[in-house]
N, CA, C and O of each residue as an XYZ file, in Angstrom:
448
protein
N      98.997    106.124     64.745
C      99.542    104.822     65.044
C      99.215    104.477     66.500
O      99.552    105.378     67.268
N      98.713    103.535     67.021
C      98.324    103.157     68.044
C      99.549    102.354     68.810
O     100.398    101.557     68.409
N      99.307    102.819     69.846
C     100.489    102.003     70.663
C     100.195    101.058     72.174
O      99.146    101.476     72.665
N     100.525    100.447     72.639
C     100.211     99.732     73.935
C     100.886    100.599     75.135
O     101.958    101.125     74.836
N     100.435    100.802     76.364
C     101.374    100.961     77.412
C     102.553    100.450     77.530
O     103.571    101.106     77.746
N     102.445     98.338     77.295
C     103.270     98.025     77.319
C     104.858     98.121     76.402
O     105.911     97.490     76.482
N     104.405     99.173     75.594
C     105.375     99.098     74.291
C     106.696    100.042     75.127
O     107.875    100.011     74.772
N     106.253    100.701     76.076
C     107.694    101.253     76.854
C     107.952    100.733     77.426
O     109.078    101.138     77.713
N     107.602     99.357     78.370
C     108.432     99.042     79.020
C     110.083     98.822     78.658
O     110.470     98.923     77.493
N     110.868     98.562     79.599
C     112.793     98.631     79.351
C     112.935     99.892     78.563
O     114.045    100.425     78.554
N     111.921    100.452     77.882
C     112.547    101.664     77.019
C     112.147    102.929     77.978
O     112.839    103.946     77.991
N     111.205    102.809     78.619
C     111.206    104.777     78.935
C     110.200    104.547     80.084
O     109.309    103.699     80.031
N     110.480    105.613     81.423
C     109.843    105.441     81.761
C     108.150    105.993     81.900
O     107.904    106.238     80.720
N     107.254    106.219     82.449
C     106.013    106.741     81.758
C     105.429    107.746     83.479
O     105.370    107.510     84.686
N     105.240    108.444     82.896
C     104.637    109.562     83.784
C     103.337    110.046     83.336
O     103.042    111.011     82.632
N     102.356    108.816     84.120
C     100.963    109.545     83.750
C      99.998    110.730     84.713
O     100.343    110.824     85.890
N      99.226    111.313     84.408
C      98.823    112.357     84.414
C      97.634    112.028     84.630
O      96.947    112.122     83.613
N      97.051    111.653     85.595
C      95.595    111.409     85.768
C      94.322    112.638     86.134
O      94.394    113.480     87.029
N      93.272    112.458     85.241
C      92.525    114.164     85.200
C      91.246    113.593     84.904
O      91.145    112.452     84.454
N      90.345    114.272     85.118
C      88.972    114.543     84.770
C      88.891    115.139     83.734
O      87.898    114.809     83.085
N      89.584    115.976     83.226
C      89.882    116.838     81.902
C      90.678    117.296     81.727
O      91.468    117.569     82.631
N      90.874    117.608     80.497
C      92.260    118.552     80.251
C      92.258    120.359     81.100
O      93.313    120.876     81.470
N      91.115    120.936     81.233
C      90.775    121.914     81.935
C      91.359    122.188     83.657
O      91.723    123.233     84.196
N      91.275    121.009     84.109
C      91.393    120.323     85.595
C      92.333    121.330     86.291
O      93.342    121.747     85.722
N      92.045    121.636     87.296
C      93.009    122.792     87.797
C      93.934    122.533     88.486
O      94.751    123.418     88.738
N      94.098    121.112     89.048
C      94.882    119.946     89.727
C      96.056    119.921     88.462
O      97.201    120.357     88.581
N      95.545    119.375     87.377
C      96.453    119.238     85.901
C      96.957    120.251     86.035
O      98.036    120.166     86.621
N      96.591    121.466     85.679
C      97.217    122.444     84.886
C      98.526    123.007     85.733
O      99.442    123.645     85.214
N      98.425    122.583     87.392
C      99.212    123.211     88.274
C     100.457    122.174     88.063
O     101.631    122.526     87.940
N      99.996    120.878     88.047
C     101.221    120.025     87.821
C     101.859    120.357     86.641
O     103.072    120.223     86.807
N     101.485    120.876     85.087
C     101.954    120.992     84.413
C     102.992    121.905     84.231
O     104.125    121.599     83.858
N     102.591    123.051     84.502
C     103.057    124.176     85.099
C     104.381    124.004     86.152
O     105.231    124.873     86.347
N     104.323    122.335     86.928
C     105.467    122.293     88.028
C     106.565    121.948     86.930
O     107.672    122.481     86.993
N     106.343    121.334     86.244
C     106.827    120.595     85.186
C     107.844    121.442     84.037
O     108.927    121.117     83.550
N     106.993    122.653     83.846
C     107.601    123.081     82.770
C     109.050    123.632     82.613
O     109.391    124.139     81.545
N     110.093    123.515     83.901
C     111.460    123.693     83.471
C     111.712    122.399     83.877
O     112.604    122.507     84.718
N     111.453    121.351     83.761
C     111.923    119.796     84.459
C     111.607    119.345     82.307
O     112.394    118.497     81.885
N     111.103    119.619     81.792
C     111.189    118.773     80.298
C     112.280    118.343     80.020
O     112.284    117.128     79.818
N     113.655    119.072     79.879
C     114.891    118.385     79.509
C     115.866    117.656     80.086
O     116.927    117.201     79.659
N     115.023    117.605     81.708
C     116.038    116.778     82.779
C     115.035    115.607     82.563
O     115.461    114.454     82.616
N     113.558    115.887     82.292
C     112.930    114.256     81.900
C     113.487    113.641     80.842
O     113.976    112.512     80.882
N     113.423    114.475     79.715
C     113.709    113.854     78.768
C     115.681    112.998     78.855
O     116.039    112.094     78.100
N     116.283    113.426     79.590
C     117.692    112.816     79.612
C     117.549    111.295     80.416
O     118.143    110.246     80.165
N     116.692    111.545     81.310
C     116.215    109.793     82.198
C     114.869    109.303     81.959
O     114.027    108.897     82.760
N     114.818    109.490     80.002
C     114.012    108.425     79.262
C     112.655    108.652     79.813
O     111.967    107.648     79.626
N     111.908    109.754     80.524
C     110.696    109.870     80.972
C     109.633    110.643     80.273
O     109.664    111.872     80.219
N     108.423    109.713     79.585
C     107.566    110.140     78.700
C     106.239    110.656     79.525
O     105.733    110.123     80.512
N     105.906    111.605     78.975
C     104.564    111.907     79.894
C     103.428    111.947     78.948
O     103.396    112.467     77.832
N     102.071    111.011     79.879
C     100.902    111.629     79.525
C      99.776    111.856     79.898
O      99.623    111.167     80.907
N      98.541    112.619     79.619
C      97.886    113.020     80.180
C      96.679    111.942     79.882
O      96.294    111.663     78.747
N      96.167    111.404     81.054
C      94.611    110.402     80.415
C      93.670    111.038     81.417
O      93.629    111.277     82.624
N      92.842    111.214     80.189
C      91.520    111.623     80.783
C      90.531    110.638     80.515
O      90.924    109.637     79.916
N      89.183    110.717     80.870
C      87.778    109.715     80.510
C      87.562    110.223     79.021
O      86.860    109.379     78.464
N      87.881    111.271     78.133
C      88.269    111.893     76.700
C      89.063    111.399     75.954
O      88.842    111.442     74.744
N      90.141    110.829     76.425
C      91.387    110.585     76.020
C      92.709    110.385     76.687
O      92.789    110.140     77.891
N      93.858    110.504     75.816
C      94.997    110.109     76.087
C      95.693    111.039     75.442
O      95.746    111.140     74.216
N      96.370    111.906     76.417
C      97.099    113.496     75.181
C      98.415    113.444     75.784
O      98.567    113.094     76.954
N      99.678    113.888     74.781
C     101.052    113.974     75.081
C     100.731    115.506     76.191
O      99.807    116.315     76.275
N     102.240    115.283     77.001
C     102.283    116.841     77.977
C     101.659    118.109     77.397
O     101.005    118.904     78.072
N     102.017    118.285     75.553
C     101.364    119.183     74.710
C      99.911    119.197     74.419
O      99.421    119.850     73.497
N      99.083    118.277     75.434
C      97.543    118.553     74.828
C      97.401    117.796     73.492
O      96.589    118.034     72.599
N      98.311    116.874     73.527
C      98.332    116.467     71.615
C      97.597    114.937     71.670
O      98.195    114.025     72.241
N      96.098    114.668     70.967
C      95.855    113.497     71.389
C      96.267    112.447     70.923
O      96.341    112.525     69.697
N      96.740    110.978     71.531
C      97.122    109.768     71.316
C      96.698    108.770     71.452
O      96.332    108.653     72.622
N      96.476    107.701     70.752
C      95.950    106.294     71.015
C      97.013    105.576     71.544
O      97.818    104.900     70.904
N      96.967    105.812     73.123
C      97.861    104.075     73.915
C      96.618    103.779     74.395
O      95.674    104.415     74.865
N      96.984    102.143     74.041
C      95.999    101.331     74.658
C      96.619    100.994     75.978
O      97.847    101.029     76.057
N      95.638    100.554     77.404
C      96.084    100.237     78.343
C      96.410    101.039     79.278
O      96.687    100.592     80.391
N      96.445    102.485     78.988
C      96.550    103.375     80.104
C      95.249    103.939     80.818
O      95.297    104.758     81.736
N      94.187    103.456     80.341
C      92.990    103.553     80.789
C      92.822    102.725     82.500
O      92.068    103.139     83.381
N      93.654    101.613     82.607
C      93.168    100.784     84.014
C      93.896    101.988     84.435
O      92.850    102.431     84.912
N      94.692    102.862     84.676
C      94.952    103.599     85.832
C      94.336    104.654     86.157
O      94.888    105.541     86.808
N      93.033    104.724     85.735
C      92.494    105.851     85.222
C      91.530    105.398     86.497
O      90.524    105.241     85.804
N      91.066    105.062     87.863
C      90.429    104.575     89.003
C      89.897    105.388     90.303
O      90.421    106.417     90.730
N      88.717    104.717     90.879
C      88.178    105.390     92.111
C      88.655    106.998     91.575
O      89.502    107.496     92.317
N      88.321    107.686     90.647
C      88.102    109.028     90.974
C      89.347    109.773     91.729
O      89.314    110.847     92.330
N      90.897    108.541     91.441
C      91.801    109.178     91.342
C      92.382    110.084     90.660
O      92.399    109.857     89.450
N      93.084    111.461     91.155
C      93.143    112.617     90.329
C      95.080    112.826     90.926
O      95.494    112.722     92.081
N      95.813    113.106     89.780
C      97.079    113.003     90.352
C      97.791    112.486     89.500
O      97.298    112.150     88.423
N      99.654    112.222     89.887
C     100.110    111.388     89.121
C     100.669    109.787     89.097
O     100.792    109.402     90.260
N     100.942    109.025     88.381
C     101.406    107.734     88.514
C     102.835    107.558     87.727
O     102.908    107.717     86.508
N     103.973    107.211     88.551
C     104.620    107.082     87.874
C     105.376    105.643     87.722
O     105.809    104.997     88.676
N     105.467    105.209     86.174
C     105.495    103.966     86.070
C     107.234    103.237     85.807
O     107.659    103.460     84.674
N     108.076    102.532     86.617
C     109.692    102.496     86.120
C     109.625    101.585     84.691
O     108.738    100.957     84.113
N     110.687    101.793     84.508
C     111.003    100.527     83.235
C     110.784     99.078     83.179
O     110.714     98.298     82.229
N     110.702     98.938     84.342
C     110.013     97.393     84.311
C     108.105     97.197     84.330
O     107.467     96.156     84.491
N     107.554     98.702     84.087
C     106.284     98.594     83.927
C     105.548     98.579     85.360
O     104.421     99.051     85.209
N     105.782     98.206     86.692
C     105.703     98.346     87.896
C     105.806    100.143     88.305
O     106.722    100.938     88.096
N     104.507    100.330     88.934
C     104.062    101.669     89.791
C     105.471    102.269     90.773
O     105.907    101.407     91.536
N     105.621    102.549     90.783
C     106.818    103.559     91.668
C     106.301    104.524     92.025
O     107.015    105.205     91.289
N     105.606    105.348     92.562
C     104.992    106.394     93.025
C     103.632    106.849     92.130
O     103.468    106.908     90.911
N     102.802    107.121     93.166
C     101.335    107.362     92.835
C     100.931    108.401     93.633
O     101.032    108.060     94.812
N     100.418    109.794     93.479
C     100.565    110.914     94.703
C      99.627    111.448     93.738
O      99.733    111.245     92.529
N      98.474    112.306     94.415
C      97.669    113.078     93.713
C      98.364    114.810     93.729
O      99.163    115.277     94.541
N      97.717    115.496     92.514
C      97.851    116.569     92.677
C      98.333    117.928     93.493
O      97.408    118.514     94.054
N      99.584    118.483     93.632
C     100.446    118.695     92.558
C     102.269    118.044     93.116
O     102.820    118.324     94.181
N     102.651    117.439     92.351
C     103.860    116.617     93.161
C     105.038    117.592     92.198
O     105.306    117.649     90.998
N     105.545    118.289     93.437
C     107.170    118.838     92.863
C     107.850    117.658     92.022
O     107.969    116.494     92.403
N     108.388    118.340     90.465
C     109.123    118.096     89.882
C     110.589    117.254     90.738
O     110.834    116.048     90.733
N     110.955    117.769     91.053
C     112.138    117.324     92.305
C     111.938    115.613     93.156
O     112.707    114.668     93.334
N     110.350    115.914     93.546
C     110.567    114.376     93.952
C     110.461    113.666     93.374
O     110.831    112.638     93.940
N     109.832    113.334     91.556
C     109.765    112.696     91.017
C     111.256    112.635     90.576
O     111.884    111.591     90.753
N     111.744    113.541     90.101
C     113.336    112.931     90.002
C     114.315    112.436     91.094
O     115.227    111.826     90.536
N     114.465    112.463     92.345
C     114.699    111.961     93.102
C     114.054    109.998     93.207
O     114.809    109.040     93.373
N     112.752    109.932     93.074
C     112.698    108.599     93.041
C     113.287    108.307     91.781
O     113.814    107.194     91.759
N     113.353    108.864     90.875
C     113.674    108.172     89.193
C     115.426    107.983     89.994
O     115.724    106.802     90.173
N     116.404    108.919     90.402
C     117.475    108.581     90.875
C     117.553    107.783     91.969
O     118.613    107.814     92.593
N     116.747    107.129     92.321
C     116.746    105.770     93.610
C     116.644    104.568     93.135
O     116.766    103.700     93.999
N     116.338    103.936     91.336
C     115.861    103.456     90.801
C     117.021    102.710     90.252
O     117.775    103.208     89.415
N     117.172    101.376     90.784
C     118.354    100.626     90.050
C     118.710    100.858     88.571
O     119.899    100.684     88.305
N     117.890    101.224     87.547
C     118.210    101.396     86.456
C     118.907    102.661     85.961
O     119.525    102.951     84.937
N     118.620    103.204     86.914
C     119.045    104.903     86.762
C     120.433    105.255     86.147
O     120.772    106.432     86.021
Protein backbone atom coordinates (compact mmCIF):
# COMPACT_ATOMS: atom_id res chain seq x y z
CA UNK A 1 0.00 0.00 0.00
CA UNK A 2 1.56 3.17 -0.87
CA UNK A 3 1.46 6.06 1.26
CA UNK A 4 2.37 9.94 1.01
CA UNK A 5 4.71 11.68 3.55
CA UNK A 6 1.98 13.84 3.90
CA UNK A 7 -0.39 11.15 5.27
CA UNK A 8 1.32 11.72 8.92
CA UNK A 9 1.04 14.87 9.25
CA UNK A 10 -1.20 15.83 12.91
CA UNK A 11 -0.80 12.04 13.30
CA UNK A 12 2.91 11.11 14.04
CA UNK A 13 5.79 12.52 13.99
CA UNK A 14 8.48 11.23 11.26
CA UNK A 15 12.11 10.58 11.88
CA UNK A 16 13.94 10.20 8.71
CA UNK A 17 17.08 8.50 8.27
CA UNK A 18 19.03 9.80 5.50
CA UNK A 19 21.82 7.17 3.88
CA UNK A 20 23.57 6.25 0.88
CA UNK A 21 22.61 2.70 1.79
CA UNK A 22 21.35 0.57 4.07
CA UNK A 23 25.13 -0.71 4.72
CA UNK A 24 26.22 3.07 5.65
CA UNK A 25 28.24 3.08 8.73
CA UNK A 26 26.87 6.62 9.69
CA UNK A 27 23.22 4.55 9.61
CA UNK A 28 24.05 1.67 11.33
CA UNK A 29 25.64 3.76 14.36
CA UNK A 30 22.49 5.85 14.59
CA UNK A 31 20.51 2.82 14.63
CA UNK A 32 22.23 1.21 17.13
CA UNK A 33 21.78 4.85 19.25
CA UNK A 34 18.30 4.14 18.86
CA UNK A 35 17.81 0.77 19.87
CA UNK A 36 16.65 1.24 23.64
CA UNK A 37 14.79 4.69 22.67
CA UNK A 38 11.91 2.36 20.38
CA UNK A 39 9.31 2.44 23.16
CA UNK A 40 9.88 6.00 24.41
CA UNK A 41 9.43 6.81 20.42
CA UNK A 42 6.81 4.94 20.00
CA UNK A 43 4.72 6.66 23.21
CA UNK A 44 5.36 10.46 21.42
CA UNK A 45 3.81 9.09 18.09
CA UNK A 46 7.42 8.97 16.37
CA UNK A 47 7.72 6.85 13.14
CA UNK A 48 11.03 6.17 11.67
CA UNK A 49 12.49 5.73 8.31
CA UNK A 50 15.24 4.93 6.51
CA UNK A 51 15.53 6.59 2.66
CA UNK A 52 18.04 5.69 0.65
CA UNK A 53 18.66 6.44 -3.45
CA UNK A 54 17.25 2.26 -3.22
CA UNK A 55 14.47 3.00 -1.31
CA UNK A 56 12.41 3.74 1.60
CA UNK A 57 12.73 0.96 4.57
CA UNK A 58 10.94 0.95 8.13
CA UNK A 59 13.83 1.15 11.26
CA UNK A 60 13.57 -2.90 10.51
CA UNK A 61 15.22 -2.76 7.00
CA UNK A 62 11.56 -3.52 5.85
CA UNK A 63 10.95 -1.87 2.40
CA UNK A 64 8.09 0.79 1.87
CA UNK A 65 6.48 2.87 -0.70
CA UNK A 66 6.07 6.67 0.85
CA UNK A 67 5.89 8.92 -1.70
CA UNK A 68 7.56 12.31 -1.01
CA UNK A 69 10.27 11.44 1.24
CA UNK A 70 12.62 11.44 -1.53
CA UNK A 71 12.97 15.68 -1.61
CA UNK A 72 14.86 15.20 1.65
CA UNK A 73 17.03 12.96 0.32
CA UNK A 74 19.74 16.33 -0.88
CA UNK A 75 23.34 17.75 -1.55
CA UNK A 76 24.76 14.41 -0.40
CA UNK A 77 23.21 14.94 2.94
CA UNK A 78 23.88 11.96 5.26
CA UNK A 79 22.12 12.11 8.80
CA UNK A 80 18.86 12.66 10.34
CA UNK A 81 15.70 14.89 9.72
CA UNK A 82 13.28 15.21 12.01
CA UNK A 83 9.88 16.18 10.90
CA UNK A 84 6.93 17.66 13.88
CA UNK A 85 3.29 17.10 13.32
CA UNK A 86 2.65 19.94 11.45
CA UNK A 87 5.00 18.46 8.66
CA UNK A 88 7.68 21.40 9.22
CA UNK A 89 11.64 20.28 9.79
CA UNK A 90 12.54 20.59 13.50
CA UNK A 91 15.98 19.40 13.54
CA UNK A 92 18.27 18.22 10.77
CA UNK A 93 21.91 17.01 12.17
CA UNK A 94 24.01 14.51 10.32
CA UNK A 95 25.28 11.37 11.66
CA UNK A 96 25.13 10.07 14.75
CA UNK A 97 22.57 12.29 16.97
CA UNK A 98 21.99 10.87 20.66
CA UNK A 99 18.67 9.45 21.14
CA UNK A 100 18.24 12.02 24.10
CA UNK A 101 18.38 15.08 21.98
CA UNK A 102 15.94 14.08 19.72
CA UNK A 103 13.62 13.55 22.58
CA UNK A 104 14.34 16.57 24.24
CA UNK A 105 13.36 18.66 21.08
CA UNK A 106 10.17 16.31 20.61
CA UNK A 107 9.55 17.61 24.53
CA UNK A 108 10.03 21.44 23.51
CA UNK A 109 7.34 20.95 20.95
CA UNK A 110 3.96 22.63 21.65
CA UNK A 111 2.19 19.52 20.80
CA UNK A 112 4.00 17.39 23.10
Amino acid sequence: MTQDISDFKWKNRVLILVAKDLNNEGLTAQLAAFKDFLDDFEVIDLTVFVSTPQGTYTSYKTLVDIKGIARYRKNNFEGIILLGKDGGTKLQEPFVVPAKTILNVIDAMPMR
